[in-house]
C-alpha positions in Angstrom: -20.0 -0.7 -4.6 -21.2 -3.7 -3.6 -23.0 -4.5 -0.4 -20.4 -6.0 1.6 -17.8 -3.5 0.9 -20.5 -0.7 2.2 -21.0 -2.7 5.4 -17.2 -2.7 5.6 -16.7 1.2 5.2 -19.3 1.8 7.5 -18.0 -0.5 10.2 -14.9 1.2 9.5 -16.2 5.1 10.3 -18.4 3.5 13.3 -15.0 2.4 14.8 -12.9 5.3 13.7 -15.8 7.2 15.2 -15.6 5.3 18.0 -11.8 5.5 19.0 -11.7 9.5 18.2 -14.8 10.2 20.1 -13.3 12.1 23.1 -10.0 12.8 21.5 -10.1 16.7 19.9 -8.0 18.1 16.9 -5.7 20.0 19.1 -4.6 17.8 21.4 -3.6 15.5 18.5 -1.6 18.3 17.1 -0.3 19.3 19.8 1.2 15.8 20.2 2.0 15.8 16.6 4.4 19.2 17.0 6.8 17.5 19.3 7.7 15.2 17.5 11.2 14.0 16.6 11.0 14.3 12.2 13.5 12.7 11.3 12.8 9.5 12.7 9.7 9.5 11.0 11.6 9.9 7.8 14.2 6.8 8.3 11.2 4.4 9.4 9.5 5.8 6.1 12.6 4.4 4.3 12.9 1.6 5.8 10.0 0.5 4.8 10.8 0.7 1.5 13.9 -1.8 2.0 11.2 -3.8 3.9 8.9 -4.6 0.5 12.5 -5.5 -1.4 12.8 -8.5 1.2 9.0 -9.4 1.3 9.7 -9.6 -2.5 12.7 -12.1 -1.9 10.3 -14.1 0.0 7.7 -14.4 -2.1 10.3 -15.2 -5.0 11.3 -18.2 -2.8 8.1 -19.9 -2.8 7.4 -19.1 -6.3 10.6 -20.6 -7.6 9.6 -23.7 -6.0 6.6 -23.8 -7.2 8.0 -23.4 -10.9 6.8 -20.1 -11.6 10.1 -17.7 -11.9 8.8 -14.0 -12.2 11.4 -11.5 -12.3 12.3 -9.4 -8.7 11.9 -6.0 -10.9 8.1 -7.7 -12.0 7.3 -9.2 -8.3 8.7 -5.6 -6.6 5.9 -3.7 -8.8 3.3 -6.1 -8.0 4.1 -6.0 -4.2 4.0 -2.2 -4.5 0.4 -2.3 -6.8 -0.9 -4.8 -3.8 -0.1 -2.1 -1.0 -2.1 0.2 -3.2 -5.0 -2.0 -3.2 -4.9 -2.4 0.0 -7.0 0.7 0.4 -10.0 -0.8 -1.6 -10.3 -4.3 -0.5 -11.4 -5.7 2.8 -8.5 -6.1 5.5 -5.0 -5.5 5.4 -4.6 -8.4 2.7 -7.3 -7.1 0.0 -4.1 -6.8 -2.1 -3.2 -10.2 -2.3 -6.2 -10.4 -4.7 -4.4 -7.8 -7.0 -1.1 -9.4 -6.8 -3.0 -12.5 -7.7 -4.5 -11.1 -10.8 -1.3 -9.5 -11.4 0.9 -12.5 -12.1 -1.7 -14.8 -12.7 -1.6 -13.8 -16.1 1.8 -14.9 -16.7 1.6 -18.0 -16.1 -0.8 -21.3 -16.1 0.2 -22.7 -12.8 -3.0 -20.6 -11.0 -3.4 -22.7 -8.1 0.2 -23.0 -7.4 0.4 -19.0 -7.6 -2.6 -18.8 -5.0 -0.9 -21.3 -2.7 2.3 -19.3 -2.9 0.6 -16.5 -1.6 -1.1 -18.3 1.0 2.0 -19.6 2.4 3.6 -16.0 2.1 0.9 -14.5 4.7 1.0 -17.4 6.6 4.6 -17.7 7.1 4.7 -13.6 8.1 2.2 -14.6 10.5 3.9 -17.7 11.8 7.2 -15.9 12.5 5.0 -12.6 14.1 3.7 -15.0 16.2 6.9 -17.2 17.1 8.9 -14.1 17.9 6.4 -11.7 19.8 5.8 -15.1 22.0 9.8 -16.0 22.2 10.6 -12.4 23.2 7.8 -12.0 25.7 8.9 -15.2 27.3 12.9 -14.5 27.2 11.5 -10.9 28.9 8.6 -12.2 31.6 9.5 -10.2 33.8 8.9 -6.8 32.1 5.3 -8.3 31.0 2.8 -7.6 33.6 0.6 -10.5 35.2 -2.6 -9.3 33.8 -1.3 -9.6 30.3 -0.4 -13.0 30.4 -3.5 -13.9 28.8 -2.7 -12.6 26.2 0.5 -14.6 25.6 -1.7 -17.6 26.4 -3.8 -16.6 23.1 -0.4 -16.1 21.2 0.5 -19.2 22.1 -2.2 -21.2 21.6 -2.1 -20.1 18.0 1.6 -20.6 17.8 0.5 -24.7 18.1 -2.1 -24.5 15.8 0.3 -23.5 13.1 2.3 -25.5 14.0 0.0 -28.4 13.4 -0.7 -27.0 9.6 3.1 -27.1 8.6 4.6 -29.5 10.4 1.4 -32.4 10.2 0.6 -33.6 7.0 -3.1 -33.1 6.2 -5.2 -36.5 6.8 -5.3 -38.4 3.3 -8.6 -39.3 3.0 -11.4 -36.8 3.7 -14.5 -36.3 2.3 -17.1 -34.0 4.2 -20.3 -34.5 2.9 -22.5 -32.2 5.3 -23.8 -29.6 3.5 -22.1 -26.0 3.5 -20.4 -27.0 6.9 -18.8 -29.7 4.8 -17.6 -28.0 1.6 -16.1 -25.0 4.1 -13.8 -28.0 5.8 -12.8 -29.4 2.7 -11.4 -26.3 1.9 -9.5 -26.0 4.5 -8.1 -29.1 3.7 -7.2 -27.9 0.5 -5.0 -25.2 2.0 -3.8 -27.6 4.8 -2.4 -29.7 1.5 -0.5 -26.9 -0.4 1.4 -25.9 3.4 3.2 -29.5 2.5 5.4 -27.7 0.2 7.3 -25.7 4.2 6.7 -28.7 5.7 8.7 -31.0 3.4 11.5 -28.7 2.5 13.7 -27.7 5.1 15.5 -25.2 3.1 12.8 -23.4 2.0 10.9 -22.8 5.1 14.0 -21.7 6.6 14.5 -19.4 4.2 11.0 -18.0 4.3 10.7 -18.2 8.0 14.2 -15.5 8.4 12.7 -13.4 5.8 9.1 -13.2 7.4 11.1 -12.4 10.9 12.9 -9.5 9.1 9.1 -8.5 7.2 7.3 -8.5 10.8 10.1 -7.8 13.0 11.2 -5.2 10.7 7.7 -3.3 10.4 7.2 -3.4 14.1 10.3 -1.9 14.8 9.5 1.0 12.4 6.1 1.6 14.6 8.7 1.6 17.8 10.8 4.2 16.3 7.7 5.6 15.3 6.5 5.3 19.4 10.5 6.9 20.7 10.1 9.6 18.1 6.5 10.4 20.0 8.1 10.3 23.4 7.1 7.4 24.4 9.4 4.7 26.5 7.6 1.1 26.4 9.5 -2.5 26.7 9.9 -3.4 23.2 8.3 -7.2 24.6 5.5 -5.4 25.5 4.9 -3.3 22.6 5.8 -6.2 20.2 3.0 -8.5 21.7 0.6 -6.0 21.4 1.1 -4.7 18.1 1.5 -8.2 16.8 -2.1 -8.4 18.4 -3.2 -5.5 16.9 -2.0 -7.2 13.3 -3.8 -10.2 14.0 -7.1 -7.9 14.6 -6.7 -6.0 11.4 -6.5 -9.2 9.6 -10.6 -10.0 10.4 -12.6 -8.8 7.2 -14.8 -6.8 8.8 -13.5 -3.2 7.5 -11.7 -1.3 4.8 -7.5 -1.9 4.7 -8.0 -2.4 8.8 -9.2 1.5 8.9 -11.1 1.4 12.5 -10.0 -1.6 13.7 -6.4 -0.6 14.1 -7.1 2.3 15.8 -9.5 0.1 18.2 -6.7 -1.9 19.2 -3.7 0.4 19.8 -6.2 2.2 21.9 -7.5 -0.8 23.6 -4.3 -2.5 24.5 -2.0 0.6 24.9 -4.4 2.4 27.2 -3.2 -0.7 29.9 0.0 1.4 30.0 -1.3 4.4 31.5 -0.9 6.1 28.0 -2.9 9.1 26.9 -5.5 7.9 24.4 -4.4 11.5 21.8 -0.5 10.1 21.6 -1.4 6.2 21.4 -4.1 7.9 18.5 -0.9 10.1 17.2 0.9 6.2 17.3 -1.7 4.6 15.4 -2.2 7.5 12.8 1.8 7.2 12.4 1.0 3.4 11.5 -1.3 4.3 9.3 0.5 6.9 7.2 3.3 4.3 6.5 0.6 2.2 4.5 -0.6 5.5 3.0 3.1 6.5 1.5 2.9 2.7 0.6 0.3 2.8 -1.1 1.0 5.9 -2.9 4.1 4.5 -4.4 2.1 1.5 -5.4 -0.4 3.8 -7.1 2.4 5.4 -9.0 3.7 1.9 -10.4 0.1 1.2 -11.1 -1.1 4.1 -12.9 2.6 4.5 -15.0 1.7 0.5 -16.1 -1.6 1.8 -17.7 -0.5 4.5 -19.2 2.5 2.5 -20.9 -0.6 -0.3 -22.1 -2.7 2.4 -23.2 0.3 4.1 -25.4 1.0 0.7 -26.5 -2.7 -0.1 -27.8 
């Protein structure tokens, strides 16, 4: 394991450690006993018709990019990223497998990593857009002392704006070592956002589909928070967790593991909220990447075993 991945796991347990620390086993299932199944069970599904759609989106930027996998093909590879989501830093180690995954399919590589740049960042860009829309349509159930936090939201609501709706400047060069080859990077991905910005259609198109994606997911962890007990304004809840998303996307753990659980205690304890259900919440939220990830393990290990029959 390499050096950075054990830093990772052990940041991680330190922060799962952390969050747990004065929350006992029984209390937890205590909370866990009441309840309500079977709403567990459709937000489990639901999830499932969640991956077809992120699939239509990605098959939207790919097509115009000219690379044309099929939906069975892309569905798989969607699945086998959720899987290796488990293994790879943050809650987007996967991309690297879905990367790898397609890559060899085609010769347009750069286009194919673009196109999965502008995925995340368009499921991003619509998190943000709507948990800032509703929480601004709905001030008045958002409490004064969280308005800096739509202030943050906001702020990067602009920035994004600025990378697909500005065209990156033409002629850039940085020369300053390290500083300057990280910047010219970013220029790099700055350029391949052009592809939103200068097609109407398709960034439409994306942008609906990432709503359903991230509005869809975070309405499976309310139904997840009713089926607890638990009564908060969906504004409120939808800021936060879309806070919490934004938190597990900083490599600094193992598919989020810690960090998650950090932030569901950290901004759902302003409620008044026991810290064992908002735990039970975020364990919830967890398990739906876990029966993700199982399916993707299934796809994965069924695609060896046809290569190694075949060989």
């Amino acid at each position: 394991m390499r050096r950075s991945q054990i830093i990772k796991l052990i940041i991680s347990v330190s922060l799962l450690y952390f969050a747990f620390r004065t929350v006992d086993l029984q209390s937890l299932l205590e909370v866990f006993s009441h309840t309500v199944i079977w709403i567990i069970v459709v937000g489990y599904v639901f999830d499932q018709l969640l991956v077809v759609v992120q699939t239509f989106r990605w098959r939207y930027i790919l097509y115009a990019l000219q690379i044309k996998p099929t939906i069975r093909s892309l569905i798989k590879v969607n699945y086998i990223g959720h899987f290796f989501n488990f293994f790879l830093p943050t809650t987007m180690g996967g991309d690297v497998m879905r990367y790898l995954e397609i890559s060899s399919s085609t010769t347009k590589k750069t286009e194919l990593l673009s196109s999965i740049i502008i995925e995340r960042f368009m499921g991003i860009f619509s998190l943000i857009f709507m948990s800032l829309l509703l929480s601004l349509i709905n001030i008045s159930l958002v409490e004064p002392q969280f308005y800096k936090y739509l202030y943050f939201i906001g702020f990067l609501f602009l920035l994004m704006c600025v990378f697909v709706f500005i065209p990156s400047p033409a002629h850039r060069d940085v020369t300053v070592k390290y500083i300057g080859r990280i910047i010219n990077k970013l220029f790099h991905v700055w350029d391949s956002f052009s592809i939103i910005g200068n097609n109407r259609k398709l960034f439409i198109k994306t942008f609906l589909l990432s709503a359903v994606v991230q509005g869809g997911g975070i309405g499976v962890v309310y139904l997840f928070s009713l089926a607890l007990g638990l009564s908060i304004p969906f504004s409120v809840f939808m800021l936060f967790t879309a806070l919490i998303i934004l938190m597990s996307l900083i490599p600094v753990s193992i598919c989020g593991i810690g960090v998650r659980e950090t932030g569901f205690l950290f901004f759902f304890s302003q409620l008044g909220i026991g810290s064992n259900v908002i735990l039970s919440l975020s364990l919830l939220t967890f398990s739906r990447l876990f029966i993700l990830g199982l399916v993707g393990g299934g796809i994965y290990t069924a695609q060896n075993l046809k290569k190694c029959q075949k060989n």
